[in-house]
MARFI-502271 format. One record per residue: residue in three letters; z, x, y of N, C-alpha, C, O in turn. Coordinates in Angstrom, 1 decimal. Each point is the difference from the previous one (the first is absolute). Example, Ala and Ser with C-alpha at 12.3 -4.5 7.8 and 13.67 -1.06 7.14 Angstrom:
REM MARFI-502271
<atom rest="ALA" n_pz="7.8" n_px="13.2" n_py="-5.7" ca_pz="0.0" ca_px="-0.9" ca_py="1.2" c_pz="0.0" c_px="0.9" c_py="1.2" o_pz="0.7" o_px="1.0" o_py="0.0"/>
<atom rest="SER" n_pz="-1.4" n_px="-1.4" n_py="1.1" ca_pz="0.0" ca_px="0.9" ca_py="1.1" c_pz="0.8" c_px="-0.8" c_py="1.1" o_pz="0.1" o_px="0.5" o_py="1.1"/>
This chain:
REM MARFI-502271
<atom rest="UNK" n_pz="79.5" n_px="132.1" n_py="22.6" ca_pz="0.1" ca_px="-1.4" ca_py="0.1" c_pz="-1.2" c_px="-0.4" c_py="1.0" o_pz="-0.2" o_px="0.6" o_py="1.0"/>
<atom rest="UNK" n_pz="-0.7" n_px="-1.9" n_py="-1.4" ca_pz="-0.7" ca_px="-0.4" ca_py="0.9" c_pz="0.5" c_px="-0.5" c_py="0.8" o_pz="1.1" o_px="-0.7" o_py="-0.2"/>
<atom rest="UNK" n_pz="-1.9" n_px="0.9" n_py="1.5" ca_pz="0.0" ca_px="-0.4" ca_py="1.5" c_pz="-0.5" c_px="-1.1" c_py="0.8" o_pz="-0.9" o_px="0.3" o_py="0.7"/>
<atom rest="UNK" n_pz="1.2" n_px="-1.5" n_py="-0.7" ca_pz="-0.7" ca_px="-1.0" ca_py="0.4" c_pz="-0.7" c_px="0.2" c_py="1.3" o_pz="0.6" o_px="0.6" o_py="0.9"/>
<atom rest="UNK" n_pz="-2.1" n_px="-1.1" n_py="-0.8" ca_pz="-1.0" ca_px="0.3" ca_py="0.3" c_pz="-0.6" c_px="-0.7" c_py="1.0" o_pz="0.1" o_px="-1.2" o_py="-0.3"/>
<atom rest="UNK" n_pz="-0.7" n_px="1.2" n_py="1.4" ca_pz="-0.6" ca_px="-1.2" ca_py="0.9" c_pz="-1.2" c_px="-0.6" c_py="-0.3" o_pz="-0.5" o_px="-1.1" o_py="-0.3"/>
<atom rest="UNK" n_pz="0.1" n_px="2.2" n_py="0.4" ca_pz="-1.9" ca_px="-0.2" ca_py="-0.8" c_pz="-0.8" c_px="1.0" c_py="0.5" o_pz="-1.0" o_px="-0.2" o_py="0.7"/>
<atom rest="UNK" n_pz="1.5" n_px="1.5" n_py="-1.1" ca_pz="-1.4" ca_px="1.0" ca_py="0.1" c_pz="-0.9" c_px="0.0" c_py="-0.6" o_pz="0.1" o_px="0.4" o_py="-1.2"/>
<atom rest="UNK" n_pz="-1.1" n_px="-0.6" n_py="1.6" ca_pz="-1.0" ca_px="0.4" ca_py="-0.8" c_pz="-0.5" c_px="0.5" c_py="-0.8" o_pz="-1.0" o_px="-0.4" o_py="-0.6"/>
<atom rest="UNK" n_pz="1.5" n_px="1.7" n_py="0.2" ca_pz="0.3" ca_px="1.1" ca_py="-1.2" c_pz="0.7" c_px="-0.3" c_py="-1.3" o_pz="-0.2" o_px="0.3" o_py="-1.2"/>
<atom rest="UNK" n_pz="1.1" n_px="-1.2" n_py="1.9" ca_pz="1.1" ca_px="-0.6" ca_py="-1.1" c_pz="-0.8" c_px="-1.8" c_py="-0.9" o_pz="0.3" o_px="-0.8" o_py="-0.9"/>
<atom rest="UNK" n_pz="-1.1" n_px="0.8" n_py="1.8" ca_pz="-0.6" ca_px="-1.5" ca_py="-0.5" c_pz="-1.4" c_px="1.0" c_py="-0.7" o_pz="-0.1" o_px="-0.2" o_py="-1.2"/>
<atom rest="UNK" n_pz="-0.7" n_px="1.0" n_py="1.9" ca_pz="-0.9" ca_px="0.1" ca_py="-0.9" c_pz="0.5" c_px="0.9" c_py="-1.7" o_pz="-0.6" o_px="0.1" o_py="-1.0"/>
<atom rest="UNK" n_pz="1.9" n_px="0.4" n_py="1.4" ca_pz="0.2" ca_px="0.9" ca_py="-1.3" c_pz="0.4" c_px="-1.6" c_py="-0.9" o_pz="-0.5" o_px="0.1" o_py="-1.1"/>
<atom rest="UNK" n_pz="1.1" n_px="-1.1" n_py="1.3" ca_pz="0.2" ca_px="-0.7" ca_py="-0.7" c_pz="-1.0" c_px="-0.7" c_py="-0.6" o_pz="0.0" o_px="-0.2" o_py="-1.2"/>
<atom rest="UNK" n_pz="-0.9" n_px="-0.3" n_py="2.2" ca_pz="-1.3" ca_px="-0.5" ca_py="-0.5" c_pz="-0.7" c_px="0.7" c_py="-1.1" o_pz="-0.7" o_px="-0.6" o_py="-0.9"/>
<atom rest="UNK" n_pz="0.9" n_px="2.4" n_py="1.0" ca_pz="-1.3" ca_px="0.1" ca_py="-0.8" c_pz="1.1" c_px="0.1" c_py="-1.4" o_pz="-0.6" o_px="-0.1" o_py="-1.0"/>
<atom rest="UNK" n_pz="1.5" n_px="0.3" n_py="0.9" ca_pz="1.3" ca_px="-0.1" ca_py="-1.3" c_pz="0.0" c_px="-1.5" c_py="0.0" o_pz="1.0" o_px="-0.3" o_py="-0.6"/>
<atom rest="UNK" n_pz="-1.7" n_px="-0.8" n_py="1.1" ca_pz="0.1" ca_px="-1.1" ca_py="-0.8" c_pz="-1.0" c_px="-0.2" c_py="-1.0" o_pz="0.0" o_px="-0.5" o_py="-1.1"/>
<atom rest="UNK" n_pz="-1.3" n_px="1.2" n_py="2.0" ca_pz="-1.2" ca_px="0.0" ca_py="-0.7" c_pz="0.3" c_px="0.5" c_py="-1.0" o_pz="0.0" o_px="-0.7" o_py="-1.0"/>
<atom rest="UNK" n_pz="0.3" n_px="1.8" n_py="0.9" ca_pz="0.1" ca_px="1.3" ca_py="-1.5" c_pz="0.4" c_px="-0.6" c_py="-1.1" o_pz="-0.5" o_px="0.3" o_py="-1.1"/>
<atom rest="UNK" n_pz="1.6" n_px="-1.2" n_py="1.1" ca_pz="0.8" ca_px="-0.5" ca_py="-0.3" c_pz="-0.8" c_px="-1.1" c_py="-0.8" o_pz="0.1" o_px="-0.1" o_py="-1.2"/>
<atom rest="UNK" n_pz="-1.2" n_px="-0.9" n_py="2.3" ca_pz="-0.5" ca_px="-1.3" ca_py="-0.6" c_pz="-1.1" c_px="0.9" c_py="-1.2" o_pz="-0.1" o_px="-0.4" o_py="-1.2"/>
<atom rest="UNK" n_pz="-0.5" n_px="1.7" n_py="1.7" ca_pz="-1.1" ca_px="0.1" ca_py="-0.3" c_pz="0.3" c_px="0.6" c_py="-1.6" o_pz="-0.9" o_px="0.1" o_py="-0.8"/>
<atom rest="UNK" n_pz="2.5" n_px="0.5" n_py="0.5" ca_pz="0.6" ca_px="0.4" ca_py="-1.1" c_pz="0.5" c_px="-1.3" c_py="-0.9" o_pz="0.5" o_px="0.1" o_py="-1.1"/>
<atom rest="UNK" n_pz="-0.7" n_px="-1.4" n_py="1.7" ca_pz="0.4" ca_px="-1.0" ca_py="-0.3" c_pz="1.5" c_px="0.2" c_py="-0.7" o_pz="0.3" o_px="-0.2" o_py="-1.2"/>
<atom rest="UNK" n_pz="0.5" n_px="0.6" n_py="2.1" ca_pz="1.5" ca_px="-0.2" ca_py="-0.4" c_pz="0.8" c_px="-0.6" c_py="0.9" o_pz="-0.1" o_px="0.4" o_py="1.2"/>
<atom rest="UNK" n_pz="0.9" n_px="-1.2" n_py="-1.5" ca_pz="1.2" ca_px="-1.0" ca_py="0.7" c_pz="0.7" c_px="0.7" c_py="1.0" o_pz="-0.5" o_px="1.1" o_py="-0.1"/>
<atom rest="UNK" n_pz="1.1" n_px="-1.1" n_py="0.7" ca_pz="1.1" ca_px="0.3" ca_py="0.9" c_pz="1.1" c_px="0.3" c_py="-1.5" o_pz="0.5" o_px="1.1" o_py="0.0"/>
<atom rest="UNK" n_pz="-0.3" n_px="-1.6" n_py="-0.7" ca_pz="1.4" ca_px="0.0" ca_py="-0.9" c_pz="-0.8" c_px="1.6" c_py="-0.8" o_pz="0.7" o_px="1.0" o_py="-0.1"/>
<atom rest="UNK" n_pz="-1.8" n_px="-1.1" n_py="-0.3" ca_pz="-0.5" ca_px="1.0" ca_py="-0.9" c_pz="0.3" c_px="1.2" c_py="1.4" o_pz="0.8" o_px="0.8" o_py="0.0"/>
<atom rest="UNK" n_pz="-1.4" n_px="-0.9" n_py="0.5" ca_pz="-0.4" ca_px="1.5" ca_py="1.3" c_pz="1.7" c_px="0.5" c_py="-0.1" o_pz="0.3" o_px="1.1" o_py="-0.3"/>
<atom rest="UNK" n_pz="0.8" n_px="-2.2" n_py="0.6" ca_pz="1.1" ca_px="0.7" ca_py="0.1" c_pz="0.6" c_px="0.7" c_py="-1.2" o_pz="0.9" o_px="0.8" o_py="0.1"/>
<atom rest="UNK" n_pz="-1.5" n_px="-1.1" n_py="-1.2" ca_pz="0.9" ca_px="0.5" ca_py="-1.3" c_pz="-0.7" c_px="1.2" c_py="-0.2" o_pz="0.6" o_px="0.9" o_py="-0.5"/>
<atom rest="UNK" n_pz="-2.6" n_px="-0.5" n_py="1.1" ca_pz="-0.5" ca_px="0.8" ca_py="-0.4" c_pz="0.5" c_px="0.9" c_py="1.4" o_pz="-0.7" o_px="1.0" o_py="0.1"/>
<atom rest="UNK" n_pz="1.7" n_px="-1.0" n_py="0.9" ca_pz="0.0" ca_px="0.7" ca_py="1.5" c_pz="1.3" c_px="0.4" c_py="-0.5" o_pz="0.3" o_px="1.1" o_py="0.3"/>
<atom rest="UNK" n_pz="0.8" n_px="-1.8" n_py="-1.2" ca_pz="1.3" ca_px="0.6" ca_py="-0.4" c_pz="0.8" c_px="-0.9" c_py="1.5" o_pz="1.0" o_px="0.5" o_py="0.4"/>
<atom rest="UNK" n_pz="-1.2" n_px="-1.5" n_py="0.0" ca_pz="0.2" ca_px="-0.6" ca_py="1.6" c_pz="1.0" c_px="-1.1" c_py="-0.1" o_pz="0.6" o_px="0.0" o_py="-1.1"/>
<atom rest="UNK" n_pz="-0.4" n_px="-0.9" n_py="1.8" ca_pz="0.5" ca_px="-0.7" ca_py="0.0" c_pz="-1.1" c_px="-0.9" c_py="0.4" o_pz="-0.9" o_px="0.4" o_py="0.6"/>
<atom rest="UNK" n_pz="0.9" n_px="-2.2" n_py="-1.0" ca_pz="-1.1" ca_px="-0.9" ca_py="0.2" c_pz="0.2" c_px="0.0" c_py="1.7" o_pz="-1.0" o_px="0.5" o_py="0.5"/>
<atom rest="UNK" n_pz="1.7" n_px="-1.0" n_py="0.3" ca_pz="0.2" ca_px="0.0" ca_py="1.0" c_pz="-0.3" c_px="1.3" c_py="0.9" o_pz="-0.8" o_px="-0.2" o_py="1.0"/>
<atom rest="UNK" n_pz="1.2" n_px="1.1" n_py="-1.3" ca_pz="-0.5" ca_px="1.1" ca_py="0.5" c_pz="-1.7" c_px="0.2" c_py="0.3" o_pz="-0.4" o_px="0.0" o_py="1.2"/>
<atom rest="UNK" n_pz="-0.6" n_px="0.1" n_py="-2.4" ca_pz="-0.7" ca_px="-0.1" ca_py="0.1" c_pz="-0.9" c_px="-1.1" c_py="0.4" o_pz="-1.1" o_px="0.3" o_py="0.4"/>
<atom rest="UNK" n_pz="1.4" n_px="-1.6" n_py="-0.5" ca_pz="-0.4" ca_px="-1.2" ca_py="1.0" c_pz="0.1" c_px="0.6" c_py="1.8" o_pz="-1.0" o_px="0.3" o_py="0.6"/>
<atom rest="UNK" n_pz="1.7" n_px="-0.2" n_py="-0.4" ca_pz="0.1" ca_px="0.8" ca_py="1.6" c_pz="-0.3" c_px="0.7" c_py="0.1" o_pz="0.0" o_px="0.3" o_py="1.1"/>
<atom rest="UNK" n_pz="-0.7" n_px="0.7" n_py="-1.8" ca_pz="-0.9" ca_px="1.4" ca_py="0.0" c_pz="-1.4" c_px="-0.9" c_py="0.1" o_pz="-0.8" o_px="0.2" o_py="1.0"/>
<atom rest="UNK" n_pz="0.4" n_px="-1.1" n_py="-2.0" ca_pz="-1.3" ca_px="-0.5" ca_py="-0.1" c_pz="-0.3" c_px="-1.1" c_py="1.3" o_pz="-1.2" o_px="-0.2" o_py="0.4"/>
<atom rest="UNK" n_pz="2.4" n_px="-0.3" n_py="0.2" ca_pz="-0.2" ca_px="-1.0" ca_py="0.5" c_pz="-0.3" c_px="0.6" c_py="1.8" o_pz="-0.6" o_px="-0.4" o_py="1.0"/>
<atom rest="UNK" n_pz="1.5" n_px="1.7" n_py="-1.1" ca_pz="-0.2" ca_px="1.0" ca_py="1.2" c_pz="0.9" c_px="-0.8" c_py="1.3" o_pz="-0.4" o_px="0.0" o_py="1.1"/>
<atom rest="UNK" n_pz="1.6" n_px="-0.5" n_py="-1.7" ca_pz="1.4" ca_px="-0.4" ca_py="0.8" c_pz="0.9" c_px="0.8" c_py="0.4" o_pz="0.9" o_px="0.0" o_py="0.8"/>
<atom rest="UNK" n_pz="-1.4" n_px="1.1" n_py="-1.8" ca_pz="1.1" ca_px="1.2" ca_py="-0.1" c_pz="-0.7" c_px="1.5" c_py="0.2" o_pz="-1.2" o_px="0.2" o_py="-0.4"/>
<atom rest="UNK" n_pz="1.7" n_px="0.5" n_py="0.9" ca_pz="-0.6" ca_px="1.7" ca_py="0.3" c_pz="1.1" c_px="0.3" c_py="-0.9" o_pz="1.2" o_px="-0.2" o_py="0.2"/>
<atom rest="UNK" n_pz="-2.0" n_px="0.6" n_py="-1.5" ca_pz="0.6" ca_px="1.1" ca_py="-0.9" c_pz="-0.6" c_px="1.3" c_py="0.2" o_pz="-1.1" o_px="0.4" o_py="0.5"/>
<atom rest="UNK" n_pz="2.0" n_px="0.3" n_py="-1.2" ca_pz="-0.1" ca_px="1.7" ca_py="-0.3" c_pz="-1.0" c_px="0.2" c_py="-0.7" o_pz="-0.3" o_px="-0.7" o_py="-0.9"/>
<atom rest="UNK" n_pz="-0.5" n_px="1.9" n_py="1.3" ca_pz="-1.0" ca_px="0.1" ca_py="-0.8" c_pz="0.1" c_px="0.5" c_py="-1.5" o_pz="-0.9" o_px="0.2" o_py="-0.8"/>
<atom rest="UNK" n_pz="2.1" n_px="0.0" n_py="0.6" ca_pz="0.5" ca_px="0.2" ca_py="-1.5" c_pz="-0.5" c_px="-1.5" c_py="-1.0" o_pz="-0.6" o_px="-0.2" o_py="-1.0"/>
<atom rest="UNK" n_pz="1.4" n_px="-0.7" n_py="2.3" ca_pz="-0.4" ca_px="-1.3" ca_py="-1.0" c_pz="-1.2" c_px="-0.7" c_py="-0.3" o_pz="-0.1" o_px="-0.8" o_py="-0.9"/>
<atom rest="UNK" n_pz="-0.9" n_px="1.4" n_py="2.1" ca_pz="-1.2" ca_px="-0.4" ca_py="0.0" c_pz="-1.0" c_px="0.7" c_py="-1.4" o_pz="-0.7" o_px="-0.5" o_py="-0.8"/>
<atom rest="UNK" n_pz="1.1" n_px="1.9" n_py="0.8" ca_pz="-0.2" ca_px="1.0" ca_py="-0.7" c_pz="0.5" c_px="-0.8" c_py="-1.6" o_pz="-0.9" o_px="0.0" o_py="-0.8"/>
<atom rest="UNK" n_pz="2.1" n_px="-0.5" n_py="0.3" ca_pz="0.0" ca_px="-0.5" ca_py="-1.0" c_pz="-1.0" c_px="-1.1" c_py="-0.5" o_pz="-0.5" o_px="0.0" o_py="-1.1"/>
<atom rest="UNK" n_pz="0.1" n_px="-1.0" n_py="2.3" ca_pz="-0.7" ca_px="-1.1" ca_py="-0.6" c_pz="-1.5" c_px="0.3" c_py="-0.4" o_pz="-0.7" o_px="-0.6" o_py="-0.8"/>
<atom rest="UNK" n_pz="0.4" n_px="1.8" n_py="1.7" ca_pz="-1.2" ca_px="0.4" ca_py="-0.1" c_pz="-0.5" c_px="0.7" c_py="-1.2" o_pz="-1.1" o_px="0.2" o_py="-0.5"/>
<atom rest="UNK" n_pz="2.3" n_px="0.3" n_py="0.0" ca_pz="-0.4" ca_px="0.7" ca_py="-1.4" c_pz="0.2" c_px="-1.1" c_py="-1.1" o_pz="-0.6" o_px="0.0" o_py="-1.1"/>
<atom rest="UNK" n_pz="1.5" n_px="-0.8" n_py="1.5" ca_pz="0.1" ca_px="-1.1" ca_py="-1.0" c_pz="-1.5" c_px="-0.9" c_py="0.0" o_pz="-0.2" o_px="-0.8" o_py="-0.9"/>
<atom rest="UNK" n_pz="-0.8" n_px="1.0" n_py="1.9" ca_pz="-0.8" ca_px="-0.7" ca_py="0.3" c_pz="-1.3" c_px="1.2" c_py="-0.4" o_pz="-1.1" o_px="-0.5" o_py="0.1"/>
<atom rest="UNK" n_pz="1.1" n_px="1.6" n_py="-0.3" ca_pz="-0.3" ca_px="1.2" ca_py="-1.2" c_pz="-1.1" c_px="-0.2" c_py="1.1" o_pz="-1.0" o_px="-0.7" o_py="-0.2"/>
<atom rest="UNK" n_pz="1.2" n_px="1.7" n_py="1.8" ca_pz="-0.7" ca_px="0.3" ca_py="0.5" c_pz="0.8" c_px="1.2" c_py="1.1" o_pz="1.0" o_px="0.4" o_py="-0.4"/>
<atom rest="UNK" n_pz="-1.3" n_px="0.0" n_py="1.5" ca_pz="1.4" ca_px="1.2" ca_py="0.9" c_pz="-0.2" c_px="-0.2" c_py="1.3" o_pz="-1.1" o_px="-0.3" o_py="0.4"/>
<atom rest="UNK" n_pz="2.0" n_px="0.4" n_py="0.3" ca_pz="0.1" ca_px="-0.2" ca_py="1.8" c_pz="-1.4" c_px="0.6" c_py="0.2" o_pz="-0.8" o_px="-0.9" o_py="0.4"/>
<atom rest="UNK" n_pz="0.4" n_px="1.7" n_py="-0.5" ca_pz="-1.8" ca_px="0.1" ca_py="0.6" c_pz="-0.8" c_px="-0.8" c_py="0.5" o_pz="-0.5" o_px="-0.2" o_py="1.1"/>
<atom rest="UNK" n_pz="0.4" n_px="-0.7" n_py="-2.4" ca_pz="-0.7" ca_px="-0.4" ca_py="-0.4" c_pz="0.6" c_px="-1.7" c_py="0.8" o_pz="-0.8" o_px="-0.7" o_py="0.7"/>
<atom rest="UNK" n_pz="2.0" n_px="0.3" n_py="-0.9" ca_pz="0.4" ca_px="-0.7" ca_py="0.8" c_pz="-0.1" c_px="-0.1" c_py="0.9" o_pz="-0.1" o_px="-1.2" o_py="0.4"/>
<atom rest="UNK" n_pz="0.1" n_px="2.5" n_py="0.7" ca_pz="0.1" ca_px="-0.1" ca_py="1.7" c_pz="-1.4" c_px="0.4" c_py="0.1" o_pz="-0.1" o_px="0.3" o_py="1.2"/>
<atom rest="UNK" n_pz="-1.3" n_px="0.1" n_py="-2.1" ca_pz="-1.2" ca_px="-0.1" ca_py="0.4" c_pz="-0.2" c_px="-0.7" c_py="1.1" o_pz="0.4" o_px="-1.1" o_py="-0.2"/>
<atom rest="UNK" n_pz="-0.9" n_px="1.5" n_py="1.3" ca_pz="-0.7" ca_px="-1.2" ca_py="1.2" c_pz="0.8" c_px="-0.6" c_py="0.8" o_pz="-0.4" o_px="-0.8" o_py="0.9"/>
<atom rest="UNK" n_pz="1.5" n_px="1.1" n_py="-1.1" ca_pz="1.1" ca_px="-1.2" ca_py="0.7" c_pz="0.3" c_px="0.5" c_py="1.0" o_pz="0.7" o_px="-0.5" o_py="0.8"/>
């Protein structure tokens, strides 16, 4: 279950760069969730970075977004 979050910095930049992925795949919020197996809500708080999820869940959106945590947490 995610964890609501204050504002780490880790947790805003991992969301930022999964909004990007996301714009740059040009897929909706409603598509990312059907291609993550997620719930819409769920992954809104992952993207929005309100919430500290599991890296399981992060790990889902990222393959739905046909790329892997590596490559995600590059630089961060």
């Amino acid at each position: 279950m995610a964890k609501k979050v204050k504002d780490t910095k880790l947790t805003k930049a991992v969301a930022l760069r999964l909004q990007k992925l996301r714009q740059d795949k040009g897929l909706t919020l409603e598509q990312l969730s059907f291609e993550a197996d997620m719930e819409l809500t769920q992954v809104h708080r992952v993207l929005n970075g309100t919430h500290d999820s599991q890296l399981t869940t992060i790990d889902k959106i990222v393959k739905a977004l046909d790329t892997n945590l590596s490559e995600l947490l590059k630089g961060l």
